[in-house]
N, CA, C and O of each residue as an XYZ file, in Angstrom:
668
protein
N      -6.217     31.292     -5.935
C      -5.285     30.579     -6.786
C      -6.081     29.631     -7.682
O      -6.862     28.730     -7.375
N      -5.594     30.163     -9.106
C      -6.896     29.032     -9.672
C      -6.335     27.498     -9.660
O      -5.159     27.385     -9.315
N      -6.993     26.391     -9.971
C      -6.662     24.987    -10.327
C      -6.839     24.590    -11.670
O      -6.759     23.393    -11.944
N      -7.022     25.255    -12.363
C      -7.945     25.188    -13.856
C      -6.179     23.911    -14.612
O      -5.048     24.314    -14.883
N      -6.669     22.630    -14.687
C      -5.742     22.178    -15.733
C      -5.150     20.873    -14.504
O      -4.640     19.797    -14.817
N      -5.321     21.203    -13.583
C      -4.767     20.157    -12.601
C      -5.658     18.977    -12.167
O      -6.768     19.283    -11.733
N      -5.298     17.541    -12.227
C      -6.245     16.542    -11.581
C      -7.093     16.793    -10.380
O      -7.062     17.813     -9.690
N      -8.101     15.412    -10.151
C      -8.507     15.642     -9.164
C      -8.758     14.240     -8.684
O      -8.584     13.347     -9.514
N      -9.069     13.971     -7.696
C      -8.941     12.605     -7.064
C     -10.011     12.176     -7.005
O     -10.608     12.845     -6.162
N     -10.816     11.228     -7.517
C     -12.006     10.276     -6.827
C     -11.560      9.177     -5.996
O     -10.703      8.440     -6.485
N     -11.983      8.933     -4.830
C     -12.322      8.235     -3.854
C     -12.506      6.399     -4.607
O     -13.530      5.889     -5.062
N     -11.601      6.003     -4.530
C     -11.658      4.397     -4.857
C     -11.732      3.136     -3.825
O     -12.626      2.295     -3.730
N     -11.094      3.200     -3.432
C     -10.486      2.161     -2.415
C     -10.078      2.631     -1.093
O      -9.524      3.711     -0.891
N     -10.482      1.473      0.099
C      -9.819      1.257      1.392
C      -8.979     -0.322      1.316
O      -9.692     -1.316      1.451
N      -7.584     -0.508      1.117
C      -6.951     -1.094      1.623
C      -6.402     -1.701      3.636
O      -5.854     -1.050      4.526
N      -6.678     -2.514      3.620
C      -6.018     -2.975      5.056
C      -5.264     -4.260      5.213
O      -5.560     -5.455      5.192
N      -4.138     -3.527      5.382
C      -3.288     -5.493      5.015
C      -2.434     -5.280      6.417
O      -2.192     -4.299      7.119
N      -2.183     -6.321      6.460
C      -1.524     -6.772      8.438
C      -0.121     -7.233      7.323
O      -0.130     -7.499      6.122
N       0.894     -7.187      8.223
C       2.159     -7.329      7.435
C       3.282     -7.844      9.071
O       3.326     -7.237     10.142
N       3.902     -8.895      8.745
C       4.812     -9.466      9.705
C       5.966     -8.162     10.152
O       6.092     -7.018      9.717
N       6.588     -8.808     11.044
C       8.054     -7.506     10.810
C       8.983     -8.351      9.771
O       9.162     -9.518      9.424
N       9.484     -6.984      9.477
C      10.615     -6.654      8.359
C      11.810     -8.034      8.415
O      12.351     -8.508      9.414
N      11.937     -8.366      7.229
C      13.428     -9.441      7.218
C      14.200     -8.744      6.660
O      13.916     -8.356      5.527
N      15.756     -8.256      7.439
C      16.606     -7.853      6.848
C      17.477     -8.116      5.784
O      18.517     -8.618      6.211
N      17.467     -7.971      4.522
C      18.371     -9.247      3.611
C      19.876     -8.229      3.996
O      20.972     -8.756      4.181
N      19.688     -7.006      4.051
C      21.168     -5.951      4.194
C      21.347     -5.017      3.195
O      20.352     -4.689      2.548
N      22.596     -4.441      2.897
C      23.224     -3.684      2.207
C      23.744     -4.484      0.794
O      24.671     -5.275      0.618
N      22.572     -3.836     -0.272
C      23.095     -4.292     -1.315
C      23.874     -3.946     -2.044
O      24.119     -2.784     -1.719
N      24.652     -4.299     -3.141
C      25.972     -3.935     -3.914
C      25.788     -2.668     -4.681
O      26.664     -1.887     -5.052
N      24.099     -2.576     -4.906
C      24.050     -1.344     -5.985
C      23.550      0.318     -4.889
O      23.079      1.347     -5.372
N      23.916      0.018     -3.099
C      23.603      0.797     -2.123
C      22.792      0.655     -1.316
O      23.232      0.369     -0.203
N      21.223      0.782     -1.463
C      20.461      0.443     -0.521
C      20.126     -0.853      0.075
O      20.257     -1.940     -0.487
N      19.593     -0.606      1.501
C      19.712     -1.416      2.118
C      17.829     -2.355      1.869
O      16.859     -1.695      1.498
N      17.752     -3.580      2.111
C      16.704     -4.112      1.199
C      15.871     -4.844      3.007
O      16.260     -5.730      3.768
N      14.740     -3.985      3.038
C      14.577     -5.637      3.767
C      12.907     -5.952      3.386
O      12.145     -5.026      3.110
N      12.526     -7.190      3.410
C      11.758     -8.180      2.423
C      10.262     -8.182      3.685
O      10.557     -8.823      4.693
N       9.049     -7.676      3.713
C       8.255     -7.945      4.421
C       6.954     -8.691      3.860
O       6.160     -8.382      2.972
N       7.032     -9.671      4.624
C       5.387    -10.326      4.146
C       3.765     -9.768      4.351
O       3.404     -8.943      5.190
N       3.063    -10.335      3.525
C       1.950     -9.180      3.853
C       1.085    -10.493      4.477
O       1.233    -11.387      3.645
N       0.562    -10.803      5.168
C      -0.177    -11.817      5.990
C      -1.303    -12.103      5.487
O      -1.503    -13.127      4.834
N      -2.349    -11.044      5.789
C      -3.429    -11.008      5.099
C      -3.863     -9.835      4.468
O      -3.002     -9.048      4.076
N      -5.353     -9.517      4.259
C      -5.753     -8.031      4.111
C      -7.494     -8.232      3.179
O      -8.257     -9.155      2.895
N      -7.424     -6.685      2.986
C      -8.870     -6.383      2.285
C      -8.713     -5.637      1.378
O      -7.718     -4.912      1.410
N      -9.683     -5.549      0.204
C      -9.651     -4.277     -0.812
C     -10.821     -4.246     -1.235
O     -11.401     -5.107     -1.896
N     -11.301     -3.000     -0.775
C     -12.573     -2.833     -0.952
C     -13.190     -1.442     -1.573
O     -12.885     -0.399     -0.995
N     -13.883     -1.393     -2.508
C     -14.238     -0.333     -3.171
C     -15.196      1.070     -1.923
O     -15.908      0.920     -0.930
N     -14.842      1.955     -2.458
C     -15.243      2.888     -1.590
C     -17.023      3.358     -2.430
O     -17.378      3.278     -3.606
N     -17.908      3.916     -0.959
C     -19.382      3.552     -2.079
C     -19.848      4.054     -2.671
O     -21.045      3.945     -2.936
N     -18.756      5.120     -3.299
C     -19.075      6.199     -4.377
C     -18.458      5.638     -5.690
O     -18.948      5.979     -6.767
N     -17.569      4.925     -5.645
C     -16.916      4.269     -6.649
C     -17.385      3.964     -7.892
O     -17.593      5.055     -8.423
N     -17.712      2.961     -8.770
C     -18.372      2.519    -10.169
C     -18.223      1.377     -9.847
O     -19.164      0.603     -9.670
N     -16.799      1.028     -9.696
C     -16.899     -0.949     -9.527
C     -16.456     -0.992     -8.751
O     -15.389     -0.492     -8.392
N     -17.546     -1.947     -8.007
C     -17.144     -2.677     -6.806
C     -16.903     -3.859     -6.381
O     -17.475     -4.947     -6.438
N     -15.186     -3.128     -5.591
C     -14.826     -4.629     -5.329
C     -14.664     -4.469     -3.975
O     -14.635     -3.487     -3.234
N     -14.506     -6.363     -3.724
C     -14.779     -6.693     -2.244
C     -13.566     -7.931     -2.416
O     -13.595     -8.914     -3.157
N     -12.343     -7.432     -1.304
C     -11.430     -8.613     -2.326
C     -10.683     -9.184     -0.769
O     -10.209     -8.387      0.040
N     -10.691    -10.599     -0.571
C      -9.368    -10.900      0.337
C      -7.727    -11.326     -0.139
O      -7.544    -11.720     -1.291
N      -6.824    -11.240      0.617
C      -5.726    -11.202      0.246
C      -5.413    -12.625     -0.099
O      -5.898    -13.401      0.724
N      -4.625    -13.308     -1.246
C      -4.060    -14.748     -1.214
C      -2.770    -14.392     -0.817
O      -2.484    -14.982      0.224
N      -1.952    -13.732     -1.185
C      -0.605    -13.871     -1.224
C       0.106    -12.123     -1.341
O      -0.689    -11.382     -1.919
N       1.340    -11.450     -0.924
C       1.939    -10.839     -1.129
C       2.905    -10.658     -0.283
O       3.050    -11.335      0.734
N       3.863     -9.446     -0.746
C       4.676     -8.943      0.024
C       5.415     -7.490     -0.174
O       4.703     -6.668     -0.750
N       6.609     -7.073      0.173
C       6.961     -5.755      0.205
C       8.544     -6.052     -0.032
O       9.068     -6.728      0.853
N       9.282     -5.682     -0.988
C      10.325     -5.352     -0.696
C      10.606     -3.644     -0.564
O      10.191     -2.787     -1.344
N      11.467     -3.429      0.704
C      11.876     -2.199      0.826
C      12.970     -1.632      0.891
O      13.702     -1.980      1.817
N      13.504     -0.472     -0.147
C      14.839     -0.052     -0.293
C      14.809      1.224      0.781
O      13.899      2.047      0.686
N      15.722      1.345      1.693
C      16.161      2.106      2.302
C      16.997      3.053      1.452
O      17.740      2.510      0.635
N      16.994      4.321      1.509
C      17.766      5.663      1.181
C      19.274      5.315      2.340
O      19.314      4.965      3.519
N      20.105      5.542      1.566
C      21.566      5.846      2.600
C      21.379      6.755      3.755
O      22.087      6.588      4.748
N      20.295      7.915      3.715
C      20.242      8.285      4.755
C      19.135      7.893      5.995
O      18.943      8.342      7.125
N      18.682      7.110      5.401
C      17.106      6.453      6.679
C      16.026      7.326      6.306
O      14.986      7.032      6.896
N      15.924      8.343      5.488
C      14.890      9.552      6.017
C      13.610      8.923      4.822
O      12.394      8.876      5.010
N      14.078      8.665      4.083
C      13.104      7.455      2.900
C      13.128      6.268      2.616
O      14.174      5.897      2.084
N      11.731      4.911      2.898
C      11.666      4.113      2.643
C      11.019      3.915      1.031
O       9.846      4.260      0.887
N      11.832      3.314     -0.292
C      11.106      2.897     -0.951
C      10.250      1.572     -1.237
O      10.860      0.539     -1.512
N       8.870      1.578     -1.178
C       8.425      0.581     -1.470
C       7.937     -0.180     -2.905
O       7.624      0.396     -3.947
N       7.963     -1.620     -2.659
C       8.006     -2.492     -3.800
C       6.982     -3.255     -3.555
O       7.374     -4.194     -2.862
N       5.315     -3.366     -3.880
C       4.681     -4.317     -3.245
C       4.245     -4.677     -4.684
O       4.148     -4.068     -5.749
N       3.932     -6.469     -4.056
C       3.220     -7.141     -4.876
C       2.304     -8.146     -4.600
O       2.842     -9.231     -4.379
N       1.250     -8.135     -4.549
C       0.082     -9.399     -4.226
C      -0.810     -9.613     -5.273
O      -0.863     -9.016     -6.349
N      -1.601    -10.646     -4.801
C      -2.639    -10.702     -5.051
C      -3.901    -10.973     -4.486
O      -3.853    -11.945     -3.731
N      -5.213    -10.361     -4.605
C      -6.421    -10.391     -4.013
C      -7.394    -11.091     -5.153
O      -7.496    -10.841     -6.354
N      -8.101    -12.103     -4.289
C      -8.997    -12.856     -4.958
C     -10.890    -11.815     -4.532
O     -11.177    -11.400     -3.409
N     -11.499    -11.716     -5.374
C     -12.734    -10.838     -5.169
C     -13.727    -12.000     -4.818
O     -13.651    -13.186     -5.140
N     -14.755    -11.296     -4.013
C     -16.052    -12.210     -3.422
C     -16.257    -13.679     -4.841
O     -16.240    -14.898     -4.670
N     -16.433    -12.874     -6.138
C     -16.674    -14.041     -7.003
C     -15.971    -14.169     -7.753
O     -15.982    -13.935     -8.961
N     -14.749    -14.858     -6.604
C     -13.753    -15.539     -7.608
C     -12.307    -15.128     -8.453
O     -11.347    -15.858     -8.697
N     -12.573    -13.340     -8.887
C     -11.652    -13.127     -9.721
C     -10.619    -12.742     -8.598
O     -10.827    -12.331     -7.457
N      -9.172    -13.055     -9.416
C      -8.129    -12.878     -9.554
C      -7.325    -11.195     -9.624
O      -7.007    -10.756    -10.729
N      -7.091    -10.462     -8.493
C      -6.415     -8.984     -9.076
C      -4.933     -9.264     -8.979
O      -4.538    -10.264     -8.381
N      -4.152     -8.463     -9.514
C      -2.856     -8.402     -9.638
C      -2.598     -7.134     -8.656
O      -2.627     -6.119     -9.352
N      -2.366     -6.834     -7.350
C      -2.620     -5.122     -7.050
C      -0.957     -5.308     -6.255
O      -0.497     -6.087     -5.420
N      -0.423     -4.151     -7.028
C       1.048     -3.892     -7.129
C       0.883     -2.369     -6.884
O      -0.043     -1.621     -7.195
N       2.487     -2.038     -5.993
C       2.649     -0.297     -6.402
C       3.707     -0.626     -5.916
O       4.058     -1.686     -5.396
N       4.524      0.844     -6.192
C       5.499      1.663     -5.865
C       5.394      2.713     -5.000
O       4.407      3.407     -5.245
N       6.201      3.165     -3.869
C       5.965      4.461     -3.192
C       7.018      4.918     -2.165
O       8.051      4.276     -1.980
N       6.850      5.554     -1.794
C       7.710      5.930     -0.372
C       7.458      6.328      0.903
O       6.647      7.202      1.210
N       8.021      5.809      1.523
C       7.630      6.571      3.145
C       8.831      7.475      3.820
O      10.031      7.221      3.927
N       8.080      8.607      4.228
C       9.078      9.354      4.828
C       8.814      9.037      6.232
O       7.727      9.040      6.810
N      10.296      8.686      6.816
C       9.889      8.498      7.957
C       9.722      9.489      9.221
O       9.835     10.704      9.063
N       9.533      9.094     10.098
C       9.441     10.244     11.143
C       9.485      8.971     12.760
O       9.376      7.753     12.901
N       9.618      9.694     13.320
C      10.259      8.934     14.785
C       9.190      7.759     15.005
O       9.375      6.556     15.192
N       8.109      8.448     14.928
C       6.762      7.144     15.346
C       6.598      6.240     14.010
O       5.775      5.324     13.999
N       7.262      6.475     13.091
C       6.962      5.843     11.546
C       8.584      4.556     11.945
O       8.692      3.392     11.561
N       9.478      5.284     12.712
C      10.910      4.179     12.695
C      10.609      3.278     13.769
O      11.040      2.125     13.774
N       9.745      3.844     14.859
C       9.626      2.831     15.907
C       8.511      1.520     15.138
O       8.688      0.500     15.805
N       7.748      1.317     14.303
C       7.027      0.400     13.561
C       8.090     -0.190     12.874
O       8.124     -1.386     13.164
N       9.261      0.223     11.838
C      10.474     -0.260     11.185
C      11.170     -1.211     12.453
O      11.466     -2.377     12.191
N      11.405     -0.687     13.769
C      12.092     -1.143     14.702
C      11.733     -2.418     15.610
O      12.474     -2.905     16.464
N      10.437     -2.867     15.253
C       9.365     -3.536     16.059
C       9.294     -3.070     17.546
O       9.135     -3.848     18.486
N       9.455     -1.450     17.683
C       9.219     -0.845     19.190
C       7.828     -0.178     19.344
O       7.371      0.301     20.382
N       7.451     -0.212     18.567
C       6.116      0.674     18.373
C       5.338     -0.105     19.698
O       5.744     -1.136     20.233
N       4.067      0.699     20.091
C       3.608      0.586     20.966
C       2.092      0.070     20.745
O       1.540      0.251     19.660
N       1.742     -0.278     21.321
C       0.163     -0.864     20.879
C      -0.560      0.518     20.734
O       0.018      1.490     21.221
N      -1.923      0.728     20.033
C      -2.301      1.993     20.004
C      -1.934      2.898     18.936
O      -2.785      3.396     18.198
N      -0.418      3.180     18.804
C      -0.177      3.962     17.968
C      -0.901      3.667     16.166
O      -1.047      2.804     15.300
N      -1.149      5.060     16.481
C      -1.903      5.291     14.656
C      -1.041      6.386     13.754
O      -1.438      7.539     13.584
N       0.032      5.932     13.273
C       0.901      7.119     12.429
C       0.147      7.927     11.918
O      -1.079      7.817     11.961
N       1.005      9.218     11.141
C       0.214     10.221     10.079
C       0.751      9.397      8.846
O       1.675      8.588      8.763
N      -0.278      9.948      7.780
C      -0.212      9.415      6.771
C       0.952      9.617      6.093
O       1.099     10.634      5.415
N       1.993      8.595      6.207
C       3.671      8.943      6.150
C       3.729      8.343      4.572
O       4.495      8.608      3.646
N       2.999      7.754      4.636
C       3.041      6.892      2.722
C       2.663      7.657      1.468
O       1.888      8.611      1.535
N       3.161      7.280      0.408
C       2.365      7.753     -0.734
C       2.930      7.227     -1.657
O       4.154      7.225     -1.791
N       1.996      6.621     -2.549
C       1.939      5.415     -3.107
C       1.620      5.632     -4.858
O       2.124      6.610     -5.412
N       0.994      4.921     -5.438
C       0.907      4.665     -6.957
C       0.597      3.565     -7.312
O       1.521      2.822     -7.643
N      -0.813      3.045     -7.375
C      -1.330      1.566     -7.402
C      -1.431      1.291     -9.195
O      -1.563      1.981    -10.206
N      -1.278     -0.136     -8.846
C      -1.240     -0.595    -10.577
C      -2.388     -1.850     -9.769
O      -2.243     -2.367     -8.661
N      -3.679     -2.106    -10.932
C      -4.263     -3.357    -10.654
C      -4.407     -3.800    -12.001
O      -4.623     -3.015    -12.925
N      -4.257     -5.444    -12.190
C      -3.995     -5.980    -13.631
C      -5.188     -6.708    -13.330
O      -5.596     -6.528    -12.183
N      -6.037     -7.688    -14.241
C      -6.725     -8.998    -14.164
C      -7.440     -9.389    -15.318
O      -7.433     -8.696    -16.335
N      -8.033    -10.412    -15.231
C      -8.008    -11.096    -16.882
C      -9.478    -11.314    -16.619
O     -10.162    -11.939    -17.430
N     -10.013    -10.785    -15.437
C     -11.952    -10.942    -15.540
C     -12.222     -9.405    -15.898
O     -11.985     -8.275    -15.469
N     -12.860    -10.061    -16.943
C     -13.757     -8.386    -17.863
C     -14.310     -8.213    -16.826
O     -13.326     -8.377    -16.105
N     -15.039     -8.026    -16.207
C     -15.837     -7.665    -15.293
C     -15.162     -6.161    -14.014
O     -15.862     -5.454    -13.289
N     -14.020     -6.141    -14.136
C     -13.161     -5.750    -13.529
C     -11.785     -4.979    -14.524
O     -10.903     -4.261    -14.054
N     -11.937     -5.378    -15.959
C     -11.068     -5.040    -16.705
C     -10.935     -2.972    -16.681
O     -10.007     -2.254    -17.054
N     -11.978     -2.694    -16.218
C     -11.842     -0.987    -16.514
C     -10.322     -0.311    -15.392
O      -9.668      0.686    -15.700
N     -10.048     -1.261    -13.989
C      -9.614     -1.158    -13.232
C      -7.709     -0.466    -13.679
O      -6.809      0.296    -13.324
N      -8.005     -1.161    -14.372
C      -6.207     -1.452    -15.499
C      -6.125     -0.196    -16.106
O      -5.056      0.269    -16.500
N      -7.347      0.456    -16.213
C      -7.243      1.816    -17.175
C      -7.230      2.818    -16.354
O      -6.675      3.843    -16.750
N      -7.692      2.805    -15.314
C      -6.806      3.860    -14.033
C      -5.706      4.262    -13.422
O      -4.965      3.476    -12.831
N      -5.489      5.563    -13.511
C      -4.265      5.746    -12.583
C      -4.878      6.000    -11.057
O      -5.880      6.659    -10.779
N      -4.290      5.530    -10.456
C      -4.343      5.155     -8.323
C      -3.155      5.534     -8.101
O      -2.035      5.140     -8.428
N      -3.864      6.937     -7.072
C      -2.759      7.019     -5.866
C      -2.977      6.744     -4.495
O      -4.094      6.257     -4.323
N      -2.334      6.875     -3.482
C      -2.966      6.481     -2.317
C      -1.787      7.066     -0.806
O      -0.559      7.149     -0.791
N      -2.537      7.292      0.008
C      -1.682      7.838      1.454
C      -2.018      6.590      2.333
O      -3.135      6.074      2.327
N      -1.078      6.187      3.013
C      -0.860      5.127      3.947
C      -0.547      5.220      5.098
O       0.508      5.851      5.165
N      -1.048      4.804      6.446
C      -0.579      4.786      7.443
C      -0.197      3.559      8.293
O      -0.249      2.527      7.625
N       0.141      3.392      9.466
C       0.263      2.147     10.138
C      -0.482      2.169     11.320
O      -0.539      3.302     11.797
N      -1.040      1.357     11.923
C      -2.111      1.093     12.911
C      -1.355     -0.331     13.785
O      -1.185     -1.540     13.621
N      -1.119      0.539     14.589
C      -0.180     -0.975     15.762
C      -0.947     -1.150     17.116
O      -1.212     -0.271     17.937
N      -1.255     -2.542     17.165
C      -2.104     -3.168     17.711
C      -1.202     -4.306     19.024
O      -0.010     -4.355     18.719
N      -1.507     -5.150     20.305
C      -0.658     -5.806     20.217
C      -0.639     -7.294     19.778
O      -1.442     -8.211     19.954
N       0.649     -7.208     19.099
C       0.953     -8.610     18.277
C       0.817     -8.421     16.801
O       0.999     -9.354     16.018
N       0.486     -7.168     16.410
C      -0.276     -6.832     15.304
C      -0.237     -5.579     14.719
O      -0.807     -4.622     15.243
N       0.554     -5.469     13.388
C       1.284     -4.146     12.292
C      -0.158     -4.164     10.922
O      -0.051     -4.844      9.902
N      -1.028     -3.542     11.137
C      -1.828     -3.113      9.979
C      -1.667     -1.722      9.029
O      -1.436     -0.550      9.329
N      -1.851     -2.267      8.007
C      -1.266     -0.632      6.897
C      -2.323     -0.449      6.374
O      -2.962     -1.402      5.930
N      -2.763      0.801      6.296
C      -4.525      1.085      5.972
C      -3.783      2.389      4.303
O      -2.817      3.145      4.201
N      -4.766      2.034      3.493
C      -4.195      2.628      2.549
C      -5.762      3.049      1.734
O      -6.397      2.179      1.137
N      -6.261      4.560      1.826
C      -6.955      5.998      1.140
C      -6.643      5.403     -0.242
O      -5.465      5.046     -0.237
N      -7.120      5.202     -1.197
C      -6.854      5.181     -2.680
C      -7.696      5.997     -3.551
O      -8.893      5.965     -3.268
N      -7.390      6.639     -4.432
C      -8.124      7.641     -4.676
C      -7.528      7.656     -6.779
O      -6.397      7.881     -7.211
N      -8.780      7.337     -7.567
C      -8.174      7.650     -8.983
C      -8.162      8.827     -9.685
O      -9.045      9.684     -9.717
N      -7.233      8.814    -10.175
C      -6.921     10.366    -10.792
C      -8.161     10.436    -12.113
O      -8.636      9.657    -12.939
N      -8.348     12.130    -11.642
C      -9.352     12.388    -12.902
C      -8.665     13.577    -13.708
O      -7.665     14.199    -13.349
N      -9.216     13.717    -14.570
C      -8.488     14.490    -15.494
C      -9.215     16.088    -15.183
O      -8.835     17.073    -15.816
């Protein structure tokens, strides 16, 4: 089967962000159901084939997530920001969804078990913004990425493959 005309992925990023459990806000007026998760901490770090490398800790983010009427899809809404070893400022946002699956609802449920390492139930679409040239090529990429969850006890980590599209 040929591929001739279709992308291909380079290897960018390992994401790892620890994230609280879920706050339910409920059933909103326009259908889905919303609930609001904080992202605690995390990392973003260039993978070492990459071009630019970054090495970034988390200041601030979070997740809002729309539930499908039927449970079987989570959409996600994330937004943070990561400060890099020197200093700069990223904007690293996406959109995506998770399909769930029984070991993917017990993490939604806070039943999950210590140990458990989901399959890669995510898939994502990264946007990174920032105002240090140094880092400005970042903005001109398209990022996708597969996500999983890693449950620990006391402790929900989301490890996220990022990979930029090549032409």
């Amino acid at each position: 089967m040929a591929t001739d005309g279709f992308p291909t992925l380079k290897p960018a990023f390992t994401v790892l962000i620890e994230i609280d459990p879920g706050l339910p806000v409920g059933t909103l007026s326009s259908g889905p159901n919303l609930i609001w998760v904080k992202i605690t901490s995390g990392t973003l770090v260039s993978h070492e084939s990459y071009p630019t490398k970054v090495n970034a800790t988390l200041l601030s983010g979070a997740d809002w997530i729309h539930g499908d009427p039927s449970g079987e899809i989570q959409r996600l809404d994330v937004r943070s920001i990561f400060k890099t070893d020197d200093g700069a400022l990223l904007n690293f946002s996406y959109l995506g969804l998770i399909n769930m699956d029984p070991e993917i609802a017990t993490v939604f449920a806070g039943t999950a078990k210590p140990g458990l390492v989901t399959q890669w139930g995510a898939v994502t679409h990264k946007f990174i913004q920032t105002g240090t040239e140094k880092y400005k090529k970042l903005e001109d990429e398209i990022y996708v990425a597969v996500g999983r969850f890693l449950v620990e006890e006391g402790k929900v980590t989301v490890e996220y493959k990022i990979s930029a599209v090549v032409p």
